[in-house]
Every structure is written in structure tokens, then in C-alpha cells.
C-alpha positions as CSV (number, residue, x, y, z in Angstrom):
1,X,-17.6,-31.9,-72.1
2,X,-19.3,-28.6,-71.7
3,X,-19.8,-27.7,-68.0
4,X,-21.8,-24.7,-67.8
5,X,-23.9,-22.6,-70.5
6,X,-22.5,-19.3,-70.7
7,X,-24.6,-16.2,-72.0
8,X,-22.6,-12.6,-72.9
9,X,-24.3,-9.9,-71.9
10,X,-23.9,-5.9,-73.2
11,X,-24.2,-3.6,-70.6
12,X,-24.5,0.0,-70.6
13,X,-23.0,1.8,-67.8
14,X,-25.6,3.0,-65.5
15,X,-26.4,7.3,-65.3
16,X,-23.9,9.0,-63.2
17,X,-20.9,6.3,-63.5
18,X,-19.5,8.5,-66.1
19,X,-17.3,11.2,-65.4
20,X,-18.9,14.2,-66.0
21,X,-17.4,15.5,-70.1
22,X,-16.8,12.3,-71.1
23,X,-18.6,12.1,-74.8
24,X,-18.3,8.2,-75.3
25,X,-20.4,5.3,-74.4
26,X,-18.7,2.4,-72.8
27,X,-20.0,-1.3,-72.8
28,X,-19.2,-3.7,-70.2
29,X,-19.0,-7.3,-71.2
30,X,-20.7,-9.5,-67.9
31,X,-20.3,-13.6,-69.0
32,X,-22.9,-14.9,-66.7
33,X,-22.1,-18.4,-66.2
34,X,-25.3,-21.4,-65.3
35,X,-24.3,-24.6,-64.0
36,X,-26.3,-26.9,-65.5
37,X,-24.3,-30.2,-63.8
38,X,-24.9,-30.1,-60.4
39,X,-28.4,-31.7,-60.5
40,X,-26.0,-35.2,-60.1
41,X,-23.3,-34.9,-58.5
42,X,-21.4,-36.5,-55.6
43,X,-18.5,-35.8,-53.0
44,X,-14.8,-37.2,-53.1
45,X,-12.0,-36.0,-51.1
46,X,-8.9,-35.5,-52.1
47,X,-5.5,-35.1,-50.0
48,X,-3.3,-33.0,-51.9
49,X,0.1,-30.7,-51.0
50,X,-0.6,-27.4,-49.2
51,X,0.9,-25.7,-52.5
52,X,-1.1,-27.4,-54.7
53,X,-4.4,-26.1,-52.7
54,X,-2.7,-23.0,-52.9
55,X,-2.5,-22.5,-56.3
56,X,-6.0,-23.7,-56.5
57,X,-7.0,-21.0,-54.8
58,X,-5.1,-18.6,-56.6
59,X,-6.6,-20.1,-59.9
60,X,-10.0,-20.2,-58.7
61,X,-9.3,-16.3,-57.8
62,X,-8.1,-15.3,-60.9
63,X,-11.2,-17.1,-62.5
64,X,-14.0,-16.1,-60.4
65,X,-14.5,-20.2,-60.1
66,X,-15.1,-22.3,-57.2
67,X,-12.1,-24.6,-55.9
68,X,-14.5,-27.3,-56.6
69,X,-15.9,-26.4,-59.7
70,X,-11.8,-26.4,-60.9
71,X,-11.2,-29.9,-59.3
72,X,-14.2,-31.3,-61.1
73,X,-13.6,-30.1,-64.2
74,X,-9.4,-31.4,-64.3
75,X,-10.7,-34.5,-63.2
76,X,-13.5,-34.7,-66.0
77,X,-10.4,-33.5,-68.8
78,X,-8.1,-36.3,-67.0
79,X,-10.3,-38.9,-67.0
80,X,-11.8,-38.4,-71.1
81,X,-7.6,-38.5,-71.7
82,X,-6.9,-41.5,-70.3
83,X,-9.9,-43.3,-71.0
84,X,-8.7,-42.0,-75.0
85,X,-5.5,-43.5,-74.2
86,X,-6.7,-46.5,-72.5
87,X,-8.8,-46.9,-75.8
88,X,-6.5,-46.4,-78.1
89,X,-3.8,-49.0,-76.8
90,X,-6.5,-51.6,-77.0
91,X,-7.2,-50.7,-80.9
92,X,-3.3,-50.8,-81.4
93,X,-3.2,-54.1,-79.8
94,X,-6.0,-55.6,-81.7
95,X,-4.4,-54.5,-84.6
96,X,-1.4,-55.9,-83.7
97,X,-3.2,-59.4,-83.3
98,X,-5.1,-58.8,-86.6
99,X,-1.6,-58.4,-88.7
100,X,-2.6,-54.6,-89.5
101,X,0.8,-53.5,-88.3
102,X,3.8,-51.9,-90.3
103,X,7.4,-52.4,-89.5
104,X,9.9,-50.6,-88.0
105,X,12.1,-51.2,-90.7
106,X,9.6,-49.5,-93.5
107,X,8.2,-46.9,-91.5
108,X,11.8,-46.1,-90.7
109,X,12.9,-46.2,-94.6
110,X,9.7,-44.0,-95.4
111,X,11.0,-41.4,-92.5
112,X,14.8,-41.1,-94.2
113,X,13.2,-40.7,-97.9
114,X,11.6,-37.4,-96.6
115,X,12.8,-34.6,-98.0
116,X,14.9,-36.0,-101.0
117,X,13.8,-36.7,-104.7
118,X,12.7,-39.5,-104.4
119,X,10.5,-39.4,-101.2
120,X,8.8,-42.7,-100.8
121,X,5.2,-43.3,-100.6
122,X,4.3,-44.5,-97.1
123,X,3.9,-47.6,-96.1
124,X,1.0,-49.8,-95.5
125,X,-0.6,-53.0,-93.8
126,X,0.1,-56.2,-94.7
């Protein structure tokens, strides 16, 4: 999920920044970030270790982020993995009661045959 729209902008330093001599022209790279999701949003608090809030803030520091906007995002990655997960083992288990399995046994024979002459071709569903 993309949480912001980001826009690079070249800047050239402004008259005077310069050392005098100097004969080059330096660019400064400014990544102006736009929050487009905060039209809809909503508060939940969190108890978490002193450390842990800690290195939040160092993050959010090192980042130029808000504590929040770092907490909202992990929990956007964290929740799109387990709901993945969540999905997947429900495919798995339909497949399972559909008879679209492979055995341990032939996937494990496919596995040795790696490597050697004769490698196997790998096994499929019933």
C-alpha cells in the first residue's frame, strides 16, 4: 500500500550559500512527502515497552517521520501479512479437502534426486 505521494525536487543553492571560489554548481535533492491518507483515519492506543517507544522515536528521527505515521504504516505491513497468511492456509486446506495434495514421501524422493543424473521431475497432484 502506498502511503504518501512523494515528488523529487532539484534545487539550486540559493546566491551567497557558496563559498566564495568555488567553480561548481551543487544540487540539493528535497523529497517532499503529501499524505494523501489522513482524510479517514481514526485513533487506537497502544501500550508498548518504554524501549520500544524509544526506538520509535529514534526511527522517526532518523526518518523525518511522525511516531504515528511509523506505527500506522507497521501496522498496515502487519496486517496485509497476516491476512496473506491467513489466506493462504485456507487455500492449502481446501486443497487438502479437494485431494490436490502431494505426499511427503514424493516430494521428499523429488528433493534427494536433486543434483544427481537422474534428477526427477517433480511431483504432482493426484
Amino acid at each position: 500500500m502506498c502511503w504518501s505521494d512523494s515528488h523529487l525536487r532539484l534545487q539550486t543553492p540559493t546566491r551567497g550559500l557558496l563559498p566564495p571560489g568555488l567553480n561548481f554548481r551543487a544540487f540539493v535533492l528535497r523529497c517532499v512527502q503529501e499524505d494523501s491518507f489522513m482524510g479517514n483515519t481514526t485513533t487506537v492506543t497502544v501500550r508498548v515497552p518504554a524501549a520500544l517507544k524509544n526506538r520509535l522515536d529514534k526511527l522517526a528521527d532518523a526518518t523525518a517521520r511522525s511516531r504515528s505515521w511509523l506505527a500506522a504504516h507497521a501496522l498496515e505491513v502487519y496486517v496485509e501479512d497476516q491476512e496473506w497468511q491467513i489466506a493462504t492456509i485456507r487455500k492449502g486446506k481446501r486443497d487438502v479437502q479437494a485431494d490436490r495434495v502431494v505426499s511427503h514421501e514424493k516430494t521428499a524422493r523429488w528433493l534427494r534426486s536433486w543434483g544427481k543424473r537422474r534428477e526427477l521431475p517433480p511431483p504432482s497432484c493426484k
